[in-house]
N, CA, C and O atoms as CSV, one atom per row, in Angstrom:
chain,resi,resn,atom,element,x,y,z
A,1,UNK,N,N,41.612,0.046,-42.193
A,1,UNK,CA,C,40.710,-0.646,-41.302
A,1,UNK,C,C,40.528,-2.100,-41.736
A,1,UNK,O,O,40.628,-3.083,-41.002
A,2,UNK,N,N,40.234,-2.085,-43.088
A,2,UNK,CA,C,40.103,-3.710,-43.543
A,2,UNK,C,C,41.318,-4.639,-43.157
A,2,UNK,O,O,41.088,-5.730,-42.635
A,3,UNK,N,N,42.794,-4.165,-43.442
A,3,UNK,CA,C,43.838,-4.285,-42.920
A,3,UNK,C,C,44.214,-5.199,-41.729
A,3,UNK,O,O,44.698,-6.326,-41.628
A,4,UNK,N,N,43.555,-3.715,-40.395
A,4,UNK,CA,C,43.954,-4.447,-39.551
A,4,UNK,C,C,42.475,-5.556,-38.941
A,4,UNK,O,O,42.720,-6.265,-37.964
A,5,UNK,N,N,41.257,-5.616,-39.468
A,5,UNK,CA,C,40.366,-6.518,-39.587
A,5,UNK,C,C,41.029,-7.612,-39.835
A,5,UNK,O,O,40.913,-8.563,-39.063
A,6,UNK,N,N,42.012,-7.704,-41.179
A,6,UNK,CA,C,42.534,-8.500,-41.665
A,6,UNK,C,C,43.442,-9.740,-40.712
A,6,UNK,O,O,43.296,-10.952,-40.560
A,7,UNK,N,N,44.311,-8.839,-40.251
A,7,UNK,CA,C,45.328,-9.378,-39.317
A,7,UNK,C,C,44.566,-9.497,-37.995
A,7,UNK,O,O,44.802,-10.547,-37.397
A,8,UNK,N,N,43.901,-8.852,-37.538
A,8,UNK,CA,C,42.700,-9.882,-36.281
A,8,UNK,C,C,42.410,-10.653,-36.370
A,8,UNK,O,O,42.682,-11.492,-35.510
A,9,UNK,N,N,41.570,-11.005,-37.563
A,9,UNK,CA,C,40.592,-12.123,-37.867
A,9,UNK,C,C,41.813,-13.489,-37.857
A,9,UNK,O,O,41.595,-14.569,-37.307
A,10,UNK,N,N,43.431,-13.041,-38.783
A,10,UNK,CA,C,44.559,-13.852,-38.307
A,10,UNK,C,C,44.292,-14.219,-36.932
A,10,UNK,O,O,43.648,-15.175,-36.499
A,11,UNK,N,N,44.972,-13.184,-36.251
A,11,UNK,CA,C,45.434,-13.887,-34.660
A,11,UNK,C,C,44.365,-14.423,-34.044
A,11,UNK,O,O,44.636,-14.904,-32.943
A,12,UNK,N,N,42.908,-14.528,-34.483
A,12,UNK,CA,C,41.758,-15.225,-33.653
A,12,UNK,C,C,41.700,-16.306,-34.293
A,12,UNK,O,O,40.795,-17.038,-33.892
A,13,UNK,N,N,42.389,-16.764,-35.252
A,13,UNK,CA,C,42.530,-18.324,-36.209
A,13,UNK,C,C,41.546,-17.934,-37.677
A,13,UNK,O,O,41.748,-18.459,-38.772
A,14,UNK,N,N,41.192,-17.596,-37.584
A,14,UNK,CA,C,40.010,-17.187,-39.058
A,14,UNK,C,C,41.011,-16.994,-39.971
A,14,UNK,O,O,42.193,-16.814,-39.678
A,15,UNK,N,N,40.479,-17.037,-41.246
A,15,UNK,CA,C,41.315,-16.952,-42.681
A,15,UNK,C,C,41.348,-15.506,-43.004
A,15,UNK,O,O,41.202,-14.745,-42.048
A,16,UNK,N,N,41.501,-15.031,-44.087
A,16,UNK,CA,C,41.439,-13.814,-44.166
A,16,UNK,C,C,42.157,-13.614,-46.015
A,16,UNK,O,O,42.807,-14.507,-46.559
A,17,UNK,N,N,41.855,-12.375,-46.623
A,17,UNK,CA,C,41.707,-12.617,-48.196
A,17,UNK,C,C,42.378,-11.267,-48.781
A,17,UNK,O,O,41.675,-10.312,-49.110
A,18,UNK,N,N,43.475,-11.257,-48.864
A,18,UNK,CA,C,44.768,-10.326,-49.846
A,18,UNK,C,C,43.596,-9.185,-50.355
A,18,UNK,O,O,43.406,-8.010,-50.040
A,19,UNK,N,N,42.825,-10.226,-51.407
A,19,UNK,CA,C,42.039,-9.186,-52.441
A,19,UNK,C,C,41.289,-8.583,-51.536
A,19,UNK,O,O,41.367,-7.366,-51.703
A,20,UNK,N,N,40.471,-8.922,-50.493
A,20,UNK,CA,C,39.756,-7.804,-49.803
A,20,UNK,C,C,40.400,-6.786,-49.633
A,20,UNK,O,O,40.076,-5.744,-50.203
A,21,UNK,N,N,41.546,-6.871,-48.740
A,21,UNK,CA,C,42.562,-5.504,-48.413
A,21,UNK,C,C,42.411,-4.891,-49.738
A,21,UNK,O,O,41.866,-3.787,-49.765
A,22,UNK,N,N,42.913,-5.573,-51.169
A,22,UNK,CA,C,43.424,-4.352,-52.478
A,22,UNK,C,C,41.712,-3.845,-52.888
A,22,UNK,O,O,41.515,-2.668,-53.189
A,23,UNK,N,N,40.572,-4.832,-52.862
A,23,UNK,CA,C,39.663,-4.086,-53.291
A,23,UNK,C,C,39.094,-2.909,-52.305
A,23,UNK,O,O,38.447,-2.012,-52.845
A,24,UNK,N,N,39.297,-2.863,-50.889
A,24,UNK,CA,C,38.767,-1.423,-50.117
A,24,UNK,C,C,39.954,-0.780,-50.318
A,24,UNK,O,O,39.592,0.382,-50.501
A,25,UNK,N,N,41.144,-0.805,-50.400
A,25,UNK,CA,C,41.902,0.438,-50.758
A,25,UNK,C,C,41.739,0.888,-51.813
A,25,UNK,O,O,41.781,2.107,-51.980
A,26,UNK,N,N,41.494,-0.028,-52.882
A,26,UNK,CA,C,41.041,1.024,-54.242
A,26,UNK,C,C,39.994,1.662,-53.781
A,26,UNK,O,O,40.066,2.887,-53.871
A,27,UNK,N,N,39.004,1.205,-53.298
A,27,UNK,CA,C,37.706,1.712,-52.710
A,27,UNK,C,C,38.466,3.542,-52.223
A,27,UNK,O,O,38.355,4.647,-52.754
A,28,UNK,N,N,39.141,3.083,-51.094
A,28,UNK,CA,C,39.081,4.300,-50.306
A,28,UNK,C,C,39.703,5.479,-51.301
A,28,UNK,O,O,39.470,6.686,-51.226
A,29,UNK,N,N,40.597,4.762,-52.296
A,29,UNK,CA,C,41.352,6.074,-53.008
A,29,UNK,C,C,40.054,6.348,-54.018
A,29,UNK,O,O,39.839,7.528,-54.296
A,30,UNK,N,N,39.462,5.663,-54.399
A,30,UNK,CA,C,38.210,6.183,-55.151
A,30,UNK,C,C,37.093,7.059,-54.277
A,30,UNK,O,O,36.370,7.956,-54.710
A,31,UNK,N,N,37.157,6.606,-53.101
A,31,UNK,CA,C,35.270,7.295,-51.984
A,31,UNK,C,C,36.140,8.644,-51.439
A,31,UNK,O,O,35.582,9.669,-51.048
A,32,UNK,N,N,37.535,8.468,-51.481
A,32,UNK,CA,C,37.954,9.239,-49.990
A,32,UNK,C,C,38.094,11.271,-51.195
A,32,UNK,O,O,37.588,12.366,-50.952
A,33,UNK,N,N,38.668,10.972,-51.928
A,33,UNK,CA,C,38.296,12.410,-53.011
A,33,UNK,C,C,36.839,12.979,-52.893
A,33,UNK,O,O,36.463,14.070,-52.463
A,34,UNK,N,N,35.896,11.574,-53.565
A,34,UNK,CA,C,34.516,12.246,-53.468
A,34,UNK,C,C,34.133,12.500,-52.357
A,34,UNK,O,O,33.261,13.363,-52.256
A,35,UNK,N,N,34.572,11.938,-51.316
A,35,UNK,CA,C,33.593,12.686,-49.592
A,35,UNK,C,C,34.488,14.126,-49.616
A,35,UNK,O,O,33.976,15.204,-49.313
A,36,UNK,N,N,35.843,13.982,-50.006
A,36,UNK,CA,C,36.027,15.844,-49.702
A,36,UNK,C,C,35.673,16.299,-50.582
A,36,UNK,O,O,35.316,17.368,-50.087
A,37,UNK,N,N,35.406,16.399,-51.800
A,37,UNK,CA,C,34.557,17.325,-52.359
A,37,UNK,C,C,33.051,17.280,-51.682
A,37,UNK,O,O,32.603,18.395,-51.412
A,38,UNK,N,N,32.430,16.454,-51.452
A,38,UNK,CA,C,31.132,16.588,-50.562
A,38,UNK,C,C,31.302,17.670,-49.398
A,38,UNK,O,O,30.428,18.478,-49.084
A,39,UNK,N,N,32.620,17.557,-48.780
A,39,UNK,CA,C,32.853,18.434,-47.405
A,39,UNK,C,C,32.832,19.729,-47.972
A,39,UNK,O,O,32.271,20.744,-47.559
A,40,UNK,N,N,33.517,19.549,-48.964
A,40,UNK,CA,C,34.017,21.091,-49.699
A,40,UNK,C,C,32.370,21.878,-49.932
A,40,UNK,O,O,31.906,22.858,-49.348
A,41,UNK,N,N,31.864,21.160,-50.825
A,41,UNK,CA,C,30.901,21.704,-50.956
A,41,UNK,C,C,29.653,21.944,-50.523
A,41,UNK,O,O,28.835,22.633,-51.132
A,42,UNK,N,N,29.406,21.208,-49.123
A,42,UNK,CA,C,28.542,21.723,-47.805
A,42,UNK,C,C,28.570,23.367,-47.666
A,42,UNK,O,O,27.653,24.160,-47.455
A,43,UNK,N,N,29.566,23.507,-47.808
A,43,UNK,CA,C,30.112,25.039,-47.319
A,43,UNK,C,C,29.756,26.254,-49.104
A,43,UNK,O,O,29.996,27.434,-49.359
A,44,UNK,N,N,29.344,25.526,-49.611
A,44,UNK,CA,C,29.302,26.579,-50.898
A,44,UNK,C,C,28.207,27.549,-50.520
A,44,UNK,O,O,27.236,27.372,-49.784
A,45,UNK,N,N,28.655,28.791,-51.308
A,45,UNK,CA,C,27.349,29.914,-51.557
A,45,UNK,C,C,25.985,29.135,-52.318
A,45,UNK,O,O,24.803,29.147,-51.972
A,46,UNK,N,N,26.728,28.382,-53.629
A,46,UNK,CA,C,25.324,28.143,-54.323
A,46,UNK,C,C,24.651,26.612,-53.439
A,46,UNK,O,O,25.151,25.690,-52.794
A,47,UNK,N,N,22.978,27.102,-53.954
A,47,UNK,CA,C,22.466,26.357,-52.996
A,47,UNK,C,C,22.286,24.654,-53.171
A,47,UNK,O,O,22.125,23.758,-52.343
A,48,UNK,N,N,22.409,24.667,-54.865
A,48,UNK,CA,C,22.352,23.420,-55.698
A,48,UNK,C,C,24.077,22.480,-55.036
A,48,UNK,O,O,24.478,21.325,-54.887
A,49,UNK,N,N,24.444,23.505,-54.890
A,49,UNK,CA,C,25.917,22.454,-54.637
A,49,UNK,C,C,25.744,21.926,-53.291
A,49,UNK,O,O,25.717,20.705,-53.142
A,50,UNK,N,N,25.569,23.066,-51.839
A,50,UNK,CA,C,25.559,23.363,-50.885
A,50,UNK,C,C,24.387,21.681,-50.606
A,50,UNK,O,O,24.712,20.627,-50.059
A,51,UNK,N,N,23.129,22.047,-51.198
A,51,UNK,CA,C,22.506,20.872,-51.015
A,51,UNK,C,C,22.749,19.560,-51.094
A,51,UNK,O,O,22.611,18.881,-50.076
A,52,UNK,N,N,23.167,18.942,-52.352
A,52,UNK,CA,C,23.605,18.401,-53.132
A,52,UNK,C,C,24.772,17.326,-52.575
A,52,UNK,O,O,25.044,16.132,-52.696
A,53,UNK,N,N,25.317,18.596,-51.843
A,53,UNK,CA,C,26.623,17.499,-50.939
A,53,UNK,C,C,26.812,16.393,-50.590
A,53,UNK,O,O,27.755,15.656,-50.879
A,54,UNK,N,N,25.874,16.187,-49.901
A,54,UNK,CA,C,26.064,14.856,-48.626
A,54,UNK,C,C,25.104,13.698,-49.526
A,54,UNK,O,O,25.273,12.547,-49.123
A,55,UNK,N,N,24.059,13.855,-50.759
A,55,UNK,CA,C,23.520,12.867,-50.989
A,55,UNK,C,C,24.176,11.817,-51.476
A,55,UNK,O,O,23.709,10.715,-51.189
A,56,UNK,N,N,25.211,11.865,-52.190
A,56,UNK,CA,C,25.695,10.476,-52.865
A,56,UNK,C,C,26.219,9.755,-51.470
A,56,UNK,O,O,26.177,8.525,-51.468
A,57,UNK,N,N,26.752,10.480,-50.180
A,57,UNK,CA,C,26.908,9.670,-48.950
A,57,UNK,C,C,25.704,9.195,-48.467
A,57,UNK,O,O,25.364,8.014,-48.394
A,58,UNK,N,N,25.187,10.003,-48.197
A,58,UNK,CA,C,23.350,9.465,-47.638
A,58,UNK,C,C,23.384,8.257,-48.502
A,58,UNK,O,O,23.905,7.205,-48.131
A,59,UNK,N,N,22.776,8.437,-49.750
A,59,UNK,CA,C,22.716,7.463,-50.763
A,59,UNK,C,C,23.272,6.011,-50.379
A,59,UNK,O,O,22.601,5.015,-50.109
A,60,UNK,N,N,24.497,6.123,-50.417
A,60,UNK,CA,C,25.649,4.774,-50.120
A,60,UNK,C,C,25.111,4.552,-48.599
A,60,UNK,O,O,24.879,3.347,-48.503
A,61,UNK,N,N,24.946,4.915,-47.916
A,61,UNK,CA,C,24.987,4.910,-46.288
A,61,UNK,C,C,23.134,4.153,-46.415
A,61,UNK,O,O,22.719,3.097,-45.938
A,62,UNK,N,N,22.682,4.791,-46.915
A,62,UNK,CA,C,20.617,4.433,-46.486
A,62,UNK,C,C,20.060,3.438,-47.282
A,62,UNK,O,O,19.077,2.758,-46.985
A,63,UNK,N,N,21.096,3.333,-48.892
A,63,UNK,CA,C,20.783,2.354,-50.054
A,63,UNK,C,C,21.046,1.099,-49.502
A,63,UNK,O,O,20.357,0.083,-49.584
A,64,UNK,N,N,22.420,1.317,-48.767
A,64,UNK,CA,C,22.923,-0.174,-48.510
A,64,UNK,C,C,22.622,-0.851,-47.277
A,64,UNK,O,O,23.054,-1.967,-46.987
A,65,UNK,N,N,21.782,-0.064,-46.477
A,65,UNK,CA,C,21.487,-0.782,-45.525
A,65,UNK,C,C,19.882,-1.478,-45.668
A,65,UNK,O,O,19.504,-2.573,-45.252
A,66,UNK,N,N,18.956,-0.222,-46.552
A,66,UNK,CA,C,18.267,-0.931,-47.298
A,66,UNK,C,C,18.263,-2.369,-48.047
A,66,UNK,O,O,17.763,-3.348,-47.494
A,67,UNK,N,N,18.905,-2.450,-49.460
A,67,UNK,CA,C,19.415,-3.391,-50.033
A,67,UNK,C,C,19.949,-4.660,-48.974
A,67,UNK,O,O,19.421,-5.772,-48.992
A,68,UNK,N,N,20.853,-4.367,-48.244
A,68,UNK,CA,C,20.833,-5.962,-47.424
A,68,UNK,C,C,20.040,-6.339,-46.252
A,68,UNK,O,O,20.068,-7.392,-45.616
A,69,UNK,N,N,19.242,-5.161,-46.063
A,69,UNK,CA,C,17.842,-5.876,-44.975
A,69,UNK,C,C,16.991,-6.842,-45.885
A,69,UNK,O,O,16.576,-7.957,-45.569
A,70,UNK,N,N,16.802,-6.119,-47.196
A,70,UNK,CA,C,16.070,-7.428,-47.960
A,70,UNK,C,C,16.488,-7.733,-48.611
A,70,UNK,O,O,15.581,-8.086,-49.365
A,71,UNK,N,N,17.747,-8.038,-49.262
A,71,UNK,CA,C,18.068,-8.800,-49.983
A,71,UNK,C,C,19.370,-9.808,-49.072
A,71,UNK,O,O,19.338,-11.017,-49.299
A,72,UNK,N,N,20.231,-9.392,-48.289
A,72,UNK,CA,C,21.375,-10.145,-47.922
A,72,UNK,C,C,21.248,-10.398,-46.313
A,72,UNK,O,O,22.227,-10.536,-45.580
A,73,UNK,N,N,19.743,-10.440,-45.833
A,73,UNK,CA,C,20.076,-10.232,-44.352
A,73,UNK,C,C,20.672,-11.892,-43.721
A,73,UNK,O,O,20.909,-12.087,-42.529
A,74,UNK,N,N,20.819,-12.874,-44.730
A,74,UNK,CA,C,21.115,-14.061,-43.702
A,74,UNK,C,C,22.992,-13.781,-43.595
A,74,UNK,O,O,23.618,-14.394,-42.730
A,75,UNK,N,N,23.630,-12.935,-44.440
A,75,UNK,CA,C,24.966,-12.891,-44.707
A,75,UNK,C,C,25.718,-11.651,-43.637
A,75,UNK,O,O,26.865,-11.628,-43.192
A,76,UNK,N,N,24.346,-10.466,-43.399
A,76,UNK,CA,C,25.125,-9.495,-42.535
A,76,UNK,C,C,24.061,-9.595,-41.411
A,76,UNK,O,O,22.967,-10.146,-41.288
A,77,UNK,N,N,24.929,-8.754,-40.585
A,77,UNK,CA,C,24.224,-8.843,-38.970
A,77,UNK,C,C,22.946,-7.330,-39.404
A,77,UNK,O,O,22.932,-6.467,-40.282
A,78,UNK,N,N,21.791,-7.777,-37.924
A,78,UNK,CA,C,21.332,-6.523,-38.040
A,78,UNK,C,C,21.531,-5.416,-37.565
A,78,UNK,O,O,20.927,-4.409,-37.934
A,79,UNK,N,N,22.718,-5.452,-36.360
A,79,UNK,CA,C,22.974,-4.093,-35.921
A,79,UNK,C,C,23.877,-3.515,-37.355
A,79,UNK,O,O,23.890,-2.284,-37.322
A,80,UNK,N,N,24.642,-4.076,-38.616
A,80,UNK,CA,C,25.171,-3.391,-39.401
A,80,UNK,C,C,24.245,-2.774,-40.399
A,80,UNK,O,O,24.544,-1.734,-40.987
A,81,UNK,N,N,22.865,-3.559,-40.636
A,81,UNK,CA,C,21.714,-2.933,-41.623
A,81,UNK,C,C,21.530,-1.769,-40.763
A,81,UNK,O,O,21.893,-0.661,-41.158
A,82,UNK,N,N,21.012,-1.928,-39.659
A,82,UNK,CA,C,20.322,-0.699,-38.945
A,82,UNK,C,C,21.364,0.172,-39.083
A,82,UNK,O,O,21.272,1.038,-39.953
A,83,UNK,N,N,22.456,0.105,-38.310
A,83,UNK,CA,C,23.723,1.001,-38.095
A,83,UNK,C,C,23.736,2.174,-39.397
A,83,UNK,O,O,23.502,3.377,-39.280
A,84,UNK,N,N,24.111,1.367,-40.756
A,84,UNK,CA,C,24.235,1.867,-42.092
A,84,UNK,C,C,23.027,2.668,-42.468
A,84,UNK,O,O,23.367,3.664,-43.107
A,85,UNK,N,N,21.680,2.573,-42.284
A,85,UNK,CA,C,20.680,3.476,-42.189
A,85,UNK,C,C,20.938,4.380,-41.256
A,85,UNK,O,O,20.949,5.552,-41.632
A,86,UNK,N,N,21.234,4.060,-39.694
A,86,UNK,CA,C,21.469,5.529,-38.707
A,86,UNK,C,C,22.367,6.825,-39.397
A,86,UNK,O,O,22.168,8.036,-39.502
A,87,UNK,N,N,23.396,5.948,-39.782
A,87,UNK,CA,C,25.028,6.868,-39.897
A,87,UNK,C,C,24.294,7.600,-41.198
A,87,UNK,O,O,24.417,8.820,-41.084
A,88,UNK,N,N,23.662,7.274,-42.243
A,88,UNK,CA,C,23.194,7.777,-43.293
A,88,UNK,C,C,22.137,8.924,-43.027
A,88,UNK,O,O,22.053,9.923,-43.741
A,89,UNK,N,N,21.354,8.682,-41.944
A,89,UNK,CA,C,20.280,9.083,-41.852
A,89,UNK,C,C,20.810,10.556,-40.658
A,89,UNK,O,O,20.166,11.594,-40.509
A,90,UNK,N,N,21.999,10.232,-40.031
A,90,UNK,CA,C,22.411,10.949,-39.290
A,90,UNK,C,C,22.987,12.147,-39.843
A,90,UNK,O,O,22.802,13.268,-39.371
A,91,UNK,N,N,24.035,11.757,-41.354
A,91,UNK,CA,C,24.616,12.514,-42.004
A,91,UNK,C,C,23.792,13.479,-42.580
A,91,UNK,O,O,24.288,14.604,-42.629
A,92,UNK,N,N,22.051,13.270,-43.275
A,92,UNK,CA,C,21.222,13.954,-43.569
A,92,UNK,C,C,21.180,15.117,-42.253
A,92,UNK,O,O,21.434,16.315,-42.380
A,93,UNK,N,N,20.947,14.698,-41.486
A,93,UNK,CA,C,20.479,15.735,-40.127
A,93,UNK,C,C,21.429,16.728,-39.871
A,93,UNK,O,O,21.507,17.935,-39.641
A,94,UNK,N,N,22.232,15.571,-40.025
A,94,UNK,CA,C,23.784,17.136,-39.557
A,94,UNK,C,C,23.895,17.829,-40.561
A,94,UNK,O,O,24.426,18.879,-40.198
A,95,UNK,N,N,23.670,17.852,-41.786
A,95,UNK,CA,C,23.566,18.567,-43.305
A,95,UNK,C,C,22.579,19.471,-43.225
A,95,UNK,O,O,22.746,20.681,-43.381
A,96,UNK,N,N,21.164,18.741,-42.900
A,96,UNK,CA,C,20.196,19.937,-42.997
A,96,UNK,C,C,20.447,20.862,-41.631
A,96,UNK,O,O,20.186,22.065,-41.633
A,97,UNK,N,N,20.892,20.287,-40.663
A,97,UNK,CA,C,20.933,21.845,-39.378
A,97,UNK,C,C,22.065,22.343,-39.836
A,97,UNK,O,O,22.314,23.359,-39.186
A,98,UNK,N,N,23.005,22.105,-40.755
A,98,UNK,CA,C,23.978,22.805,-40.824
A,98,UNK,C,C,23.221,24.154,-42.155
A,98,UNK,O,O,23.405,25.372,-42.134
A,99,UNK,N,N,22.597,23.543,-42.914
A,99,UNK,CA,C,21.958,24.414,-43.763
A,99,UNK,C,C,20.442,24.499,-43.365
A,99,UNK,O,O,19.625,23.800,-43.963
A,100,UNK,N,N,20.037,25.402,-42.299
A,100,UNK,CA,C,18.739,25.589,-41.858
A,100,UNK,C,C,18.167,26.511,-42.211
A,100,UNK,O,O,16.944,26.632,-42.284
A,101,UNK,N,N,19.061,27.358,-42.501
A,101,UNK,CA,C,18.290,28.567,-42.710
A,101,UNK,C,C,18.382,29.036,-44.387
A,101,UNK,O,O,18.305,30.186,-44.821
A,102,UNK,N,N,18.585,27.669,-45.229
A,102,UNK,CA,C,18.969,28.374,-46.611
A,102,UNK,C,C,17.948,27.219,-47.314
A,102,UNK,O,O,18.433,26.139,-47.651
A,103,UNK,N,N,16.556,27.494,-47.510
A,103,UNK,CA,C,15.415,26.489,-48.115
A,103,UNK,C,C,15.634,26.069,-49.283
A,103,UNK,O,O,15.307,24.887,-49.396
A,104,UNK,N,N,16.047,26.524,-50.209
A,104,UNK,CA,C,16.455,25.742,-51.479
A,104,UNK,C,C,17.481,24.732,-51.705
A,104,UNK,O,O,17.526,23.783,-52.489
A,105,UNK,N,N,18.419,25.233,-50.691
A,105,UNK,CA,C,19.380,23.940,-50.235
A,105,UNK,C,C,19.229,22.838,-49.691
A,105,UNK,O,O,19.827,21.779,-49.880
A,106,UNK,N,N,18.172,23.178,-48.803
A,106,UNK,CA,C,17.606,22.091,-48.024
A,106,UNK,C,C,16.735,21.516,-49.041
A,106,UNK,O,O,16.998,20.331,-49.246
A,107,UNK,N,N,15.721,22.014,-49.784
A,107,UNK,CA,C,15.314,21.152,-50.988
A,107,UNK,C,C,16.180,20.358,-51.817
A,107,UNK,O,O,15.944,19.196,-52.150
A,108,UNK,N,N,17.177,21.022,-52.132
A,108,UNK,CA,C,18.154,19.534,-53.356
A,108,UNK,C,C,18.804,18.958,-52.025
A,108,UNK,O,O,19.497,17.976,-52.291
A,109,UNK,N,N,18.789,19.282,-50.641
A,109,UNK,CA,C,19.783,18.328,-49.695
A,109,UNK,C,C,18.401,16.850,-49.822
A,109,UNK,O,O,18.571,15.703,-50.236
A,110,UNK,N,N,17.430,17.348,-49.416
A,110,UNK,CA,C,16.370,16.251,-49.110
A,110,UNK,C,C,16.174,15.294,-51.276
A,110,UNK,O,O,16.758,14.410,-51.903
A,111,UNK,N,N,15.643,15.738,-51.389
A,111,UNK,CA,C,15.546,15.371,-52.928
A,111,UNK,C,C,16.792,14.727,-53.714
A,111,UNK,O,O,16.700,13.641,-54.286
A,112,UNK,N,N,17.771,15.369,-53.691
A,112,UNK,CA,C,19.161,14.428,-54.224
A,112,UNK,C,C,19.562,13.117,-53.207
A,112,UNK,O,O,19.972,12.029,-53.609
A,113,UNK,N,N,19.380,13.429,-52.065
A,113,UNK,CA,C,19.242,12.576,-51.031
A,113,UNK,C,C,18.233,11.312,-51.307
A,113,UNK,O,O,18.756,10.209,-51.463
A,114,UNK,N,N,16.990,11.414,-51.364
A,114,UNK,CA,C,15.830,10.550,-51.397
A,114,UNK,C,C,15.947,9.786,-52.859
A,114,UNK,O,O,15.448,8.683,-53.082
A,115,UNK,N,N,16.920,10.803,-54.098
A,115,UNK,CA,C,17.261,9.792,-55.350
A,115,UNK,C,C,18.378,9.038,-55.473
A,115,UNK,O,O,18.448,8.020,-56.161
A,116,UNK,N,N,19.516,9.641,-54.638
A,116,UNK,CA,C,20.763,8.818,-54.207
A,116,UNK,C,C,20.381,7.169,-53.619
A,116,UNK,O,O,20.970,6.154,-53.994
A,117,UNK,N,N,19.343,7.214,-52.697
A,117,UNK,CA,C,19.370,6.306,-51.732
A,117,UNK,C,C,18.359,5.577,-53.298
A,117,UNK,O,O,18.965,4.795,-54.030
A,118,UNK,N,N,17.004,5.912,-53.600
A,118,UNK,CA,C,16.133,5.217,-54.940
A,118,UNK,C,C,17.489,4.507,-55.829
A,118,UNK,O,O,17.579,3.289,-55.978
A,119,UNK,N,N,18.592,5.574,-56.427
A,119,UNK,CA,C,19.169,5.012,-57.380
A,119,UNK,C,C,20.236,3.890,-56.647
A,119,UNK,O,O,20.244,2.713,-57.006
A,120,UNK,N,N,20.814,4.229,-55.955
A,120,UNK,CA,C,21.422,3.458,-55.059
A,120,UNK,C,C,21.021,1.773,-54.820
A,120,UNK,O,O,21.707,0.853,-55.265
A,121,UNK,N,N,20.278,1.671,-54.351
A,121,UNK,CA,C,19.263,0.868,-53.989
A,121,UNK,C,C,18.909,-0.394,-55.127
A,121,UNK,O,O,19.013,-1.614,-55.004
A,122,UNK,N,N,18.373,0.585,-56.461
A,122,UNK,CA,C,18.104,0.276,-57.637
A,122,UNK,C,C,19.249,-0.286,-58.121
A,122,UNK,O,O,18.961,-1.480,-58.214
A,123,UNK,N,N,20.539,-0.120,-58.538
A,123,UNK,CA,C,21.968,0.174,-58.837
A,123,UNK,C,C,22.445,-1.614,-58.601
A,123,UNK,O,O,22.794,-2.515,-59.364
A,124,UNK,N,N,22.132,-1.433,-56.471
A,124,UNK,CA,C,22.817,-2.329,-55.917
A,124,UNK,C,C,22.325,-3.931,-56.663
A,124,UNK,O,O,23.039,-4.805,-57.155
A,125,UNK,N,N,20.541,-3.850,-56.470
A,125,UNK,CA,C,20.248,-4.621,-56.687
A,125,UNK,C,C,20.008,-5.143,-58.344
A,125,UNK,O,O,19.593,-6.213,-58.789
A,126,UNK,N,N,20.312,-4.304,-58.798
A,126,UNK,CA,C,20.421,-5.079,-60.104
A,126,UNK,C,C,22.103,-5.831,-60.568
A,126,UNK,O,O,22.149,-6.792,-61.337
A,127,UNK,N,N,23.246,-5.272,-60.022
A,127,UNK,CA,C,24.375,-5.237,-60.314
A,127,UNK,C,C,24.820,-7.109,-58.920
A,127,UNK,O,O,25.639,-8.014,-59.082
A,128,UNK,N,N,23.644,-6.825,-57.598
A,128,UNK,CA,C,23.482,-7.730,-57.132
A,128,UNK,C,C,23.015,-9.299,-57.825
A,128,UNK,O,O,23.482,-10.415,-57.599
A,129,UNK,N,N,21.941,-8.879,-58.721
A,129,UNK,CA,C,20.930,-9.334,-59.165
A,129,UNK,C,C,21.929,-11.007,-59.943
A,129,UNK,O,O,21.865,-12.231,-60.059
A,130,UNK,N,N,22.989,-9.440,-60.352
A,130,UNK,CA,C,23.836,-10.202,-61.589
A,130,UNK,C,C,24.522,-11.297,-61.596
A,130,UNK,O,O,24.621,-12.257,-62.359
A,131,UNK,N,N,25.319,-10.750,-59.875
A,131,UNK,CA,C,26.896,-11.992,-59.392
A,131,UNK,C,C,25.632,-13.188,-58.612
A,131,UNK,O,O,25.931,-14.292,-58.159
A,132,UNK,N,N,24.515,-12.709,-58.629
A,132,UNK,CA,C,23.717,-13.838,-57.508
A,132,UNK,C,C,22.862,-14.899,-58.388
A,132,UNK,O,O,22.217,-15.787,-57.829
């Protein structure tokens, strides 16, 4: 996707930056393992895993839209802050109706969730704190 972002932003005259492309593909070969184990383990018997799943996505998805509403909003748009809270906030929902009827799951889904997005958040802005 960054890719062909890449080569758009070309043909509309805009510049465009090699290292972006190599740093989201490392990205994706690093995120794209951990979301299938997240998938994988939606579906577990135990309830700690089963729960557990989707928060480090929530997390990334609710932290970061957090983090640049107040810290980076003159650099990104606001339909992408809001957006990045929906899709996060969406992924919670489809997690907990998918596990509705199993309450302890739904406890570490909500709770690993609500520390993903705290540590997240925490994480961004100090590591922000640093390059700024």
């Amino acid at each position: 996707m960054v890719a062909g972002y890449d080569i758009a932003s070309q043909l509309r005259g805009y510049t465009w930056s090699s290292s972006f492309v190599v740093f989201w593909l490392a990205m994706a070969v690093v995120a794209g393992p951990v979301v299938g184990i997240e998938a994988s383990w939606l579906d577990s018997e135990e309830d700690i895993r089963a729960g557990m799943a989707v928060a480090p996505l929530v997390g990334v998805l609710v932290g970061e839209g957090i983090y640049s509403l107040r810290e980076i909003a003159a650099t990104t748009s606001t339909e992408y802050r809001i957006g990045s809270i929906i899709a996060g906030t969406g992924v919670l929902i489809a997690a907990g109706y998918r596990l509705r009827s199993r309450r302890r799951a739904l406890g570490w889904l909500m709770g690993g969730s609500l520390a993903a997005v705290a540590i997240f958040t925490i994480a961004i802005g100090v590591l922000g704190g640093v390059e700024g």
